[in-house]
N, C-alpha and C positions, 0 to 999 in steps of 0.2 A: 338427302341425295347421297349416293354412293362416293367416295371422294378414293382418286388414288394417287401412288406418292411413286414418282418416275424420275428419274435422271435425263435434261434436256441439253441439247448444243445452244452455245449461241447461238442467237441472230439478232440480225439489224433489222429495224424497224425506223420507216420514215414517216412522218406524216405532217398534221397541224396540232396545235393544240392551245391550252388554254390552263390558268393558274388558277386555283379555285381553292376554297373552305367548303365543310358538310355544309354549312348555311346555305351558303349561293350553288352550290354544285348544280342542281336540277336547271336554276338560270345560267348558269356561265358555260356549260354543256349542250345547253337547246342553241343558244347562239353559235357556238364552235358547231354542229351541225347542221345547223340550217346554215354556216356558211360554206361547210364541208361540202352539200347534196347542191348547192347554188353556180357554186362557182371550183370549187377545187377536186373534187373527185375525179374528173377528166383528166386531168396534169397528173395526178395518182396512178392513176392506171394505164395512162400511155407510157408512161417511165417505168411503171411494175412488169407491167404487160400480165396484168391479173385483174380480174374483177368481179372474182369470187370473195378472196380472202381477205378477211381482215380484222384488226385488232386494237384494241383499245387500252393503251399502256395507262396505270397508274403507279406514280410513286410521290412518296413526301417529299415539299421542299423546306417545310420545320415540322418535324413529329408530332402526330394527333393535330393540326393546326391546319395548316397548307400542302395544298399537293398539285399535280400535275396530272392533264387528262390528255394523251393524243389518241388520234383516229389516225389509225396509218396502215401500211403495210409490209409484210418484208422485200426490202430490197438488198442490193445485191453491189451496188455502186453508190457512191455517194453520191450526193446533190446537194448542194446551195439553196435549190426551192423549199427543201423539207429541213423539218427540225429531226435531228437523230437521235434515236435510244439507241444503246445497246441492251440485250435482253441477255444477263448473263447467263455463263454456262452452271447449272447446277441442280441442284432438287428440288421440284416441287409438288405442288398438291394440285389437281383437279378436278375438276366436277362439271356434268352435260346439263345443260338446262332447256329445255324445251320454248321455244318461238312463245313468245309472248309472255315470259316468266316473270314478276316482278323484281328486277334489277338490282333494287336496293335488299326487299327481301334478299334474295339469292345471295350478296356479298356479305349481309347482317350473319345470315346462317352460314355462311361459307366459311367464316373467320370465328365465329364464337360457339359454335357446335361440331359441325361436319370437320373440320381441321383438327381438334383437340381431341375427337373422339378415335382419331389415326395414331397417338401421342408424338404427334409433329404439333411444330408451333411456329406463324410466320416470321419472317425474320423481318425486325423491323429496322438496322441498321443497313445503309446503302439498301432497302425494301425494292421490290417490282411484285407488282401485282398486273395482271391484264386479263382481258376478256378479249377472246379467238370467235370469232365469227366466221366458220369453214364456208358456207352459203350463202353469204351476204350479212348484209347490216341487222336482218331484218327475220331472218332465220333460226336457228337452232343457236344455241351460244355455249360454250367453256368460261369456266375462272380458270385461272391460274395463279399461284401463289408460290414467291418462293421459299424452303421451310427448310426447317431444323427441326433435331431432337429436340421433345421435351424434357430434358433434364432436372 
């Protein structure tokens, strides 16, 4: 996939989420959504007032080990309902993946080919990674990665 490397603003990003390993990730992620599509998306998008966009933040909470999954969107105010990322301001790397792409594919090659082939490389101290959903859940998708030179 074609990868490009752009300078982004912050934003905030609210949503839910969930603490997971590669191991569990596919189970601790089906559950974070099906409670997401059940009961929480409503409260998401009356407070967004969007419900188109949206985004799926990852970052480490111990390197290569544990991480962080939310489904959220940006907002603009804070809230108490949602858990808050900031998506900091800086450089990253991405790439479009067409509706229905396999996921794990998509980030396996997104991080160990299509990123190094740019000679950027992610940053894995304080890391953010996420997946932009412009059309829904369920649609077209982006990675996002944030990156440095490869030195």
């Amino acid at each position: 996939m074609e990868v490009k490397i752009v300078q982004r603003e912050e934003i905030i990003v609210g949503g839910f989420s969930t603490e997971t390993t590669l191991e569990n990730s596919k189970k601790d992620t089906d559950i974070l959504f099906n409670d997401f599509y059940s009961s929480k998306i409503e409260l998401l998008n009356s407070f967004s007032k969007n419900t188109n966009e949206y985004y799926g933040l990852i970052w480490y909470t111990k390197i290569h080990e544990s991480y962080k999954y939310l489904i959220g969107q940006e907002i603009h105010n804070q809230s108490d309902s949602f858990e808050i990322r900031i998506v900091p301001k800086g450089l990253y790397a991405y790439s479009k993946f067409p509706q229905g792409y396999d996921g794990i594919k998509a980030w396996t090659d997104f991080y160990s080919i299509d990123i190094p082939k740019t000679g950027y490389k992610p940053v894995e101290k304080n890391d953010i990674a996420f997946e932009y959903y412009p059309d829904g859940l369920s649609g077209e998708y982006e990675l996002w990665s944030l990156v440095e030179k490869n030195v």
